[in-house]
C-alpha positions in Angstrom: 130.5 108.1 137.8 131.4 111.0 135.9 134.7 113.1 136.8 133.8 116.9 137.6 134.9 118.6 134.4 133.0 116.0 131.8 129.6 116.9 134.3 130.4 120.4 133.7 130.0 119.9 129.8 127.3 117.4 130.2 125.3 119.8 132.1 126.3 123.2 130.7 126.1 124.3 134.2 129.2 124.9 136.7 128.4 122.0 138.8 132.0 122.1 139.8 131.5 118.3 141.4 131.7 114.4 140.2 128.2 112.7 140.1 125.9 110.2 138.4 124.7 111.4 135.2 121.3 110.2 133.5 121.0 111.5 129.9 117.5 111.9 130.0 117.1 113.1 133.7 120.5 114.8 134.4 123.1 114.9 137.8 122.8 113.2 141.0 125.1 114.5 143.8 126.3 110.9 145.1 126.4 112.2 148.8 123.0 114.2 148.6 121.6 110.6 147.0 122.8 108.5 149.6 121.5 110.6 152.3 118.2 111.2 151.5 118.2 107.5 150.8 119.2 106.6 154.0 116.7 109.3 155.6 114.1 107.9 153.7 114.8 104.0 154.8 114.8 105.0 158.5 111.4 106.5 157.9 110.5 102.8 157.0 112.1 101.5 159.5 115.7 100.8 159.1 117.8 101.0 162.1 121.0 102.5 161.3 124.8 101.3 163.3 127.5 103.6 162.7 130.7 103.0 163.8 130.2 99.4 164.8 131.3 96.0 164.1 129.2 92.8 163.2 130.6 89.9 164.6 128.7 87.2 163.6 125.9 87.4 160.9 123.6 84.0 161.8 120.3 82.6 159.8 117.6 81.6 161.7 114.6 80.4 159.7 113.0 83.5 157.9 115.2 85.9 159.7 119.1 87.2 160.8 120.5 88.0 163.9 123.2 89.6 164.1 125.9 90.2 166.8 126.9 93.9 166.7 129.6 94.9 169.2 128.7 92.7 172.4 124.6 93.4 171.3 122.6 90.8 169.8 120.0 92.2 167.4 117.4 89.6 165.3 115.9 91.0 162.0 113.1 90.0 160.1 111.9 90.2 157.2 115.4 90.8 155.1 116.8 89.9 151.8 
């Protein structure tokens, strides 16, 4: 993570914001990142909880289930 002023002189730009810097490929925005990421892994199928609480994370052979906030889900397929 790189503080506002050092990306500034990295990037001889006004970027005028902390980041992620890559010498050879230049800024990330850490919040534009993380969204599109997130975008991206509900377009594969993630199912995104906001605002909840797991209580109870259980294995189960070759998958979880979880108990979310008096819900039970089950996923597969996770590492």
């Amino acid at each position: 993570m790189v503080h506002q002023d050092e990306m500034n002189s990295l990037c001889g730009l006004a970027i005028n914001q902390d980041g992620l810097f890559y010498p050879q490929a230049g800024w990330l925005s850490p919040t534009e990142l993380t969204t599109n990421a997130l975008k991206y892994a509900q377009q594969q199928g993630l199912k995104l909880l906001f605002e909840h609480q797991v209580t109870q994370l259980t294995s189960q052979q070759q998958h979880w289930q979880l108990e979310v906030t008096h819900q039970a889900t089950t996923y597969k397929n996770t590492t």
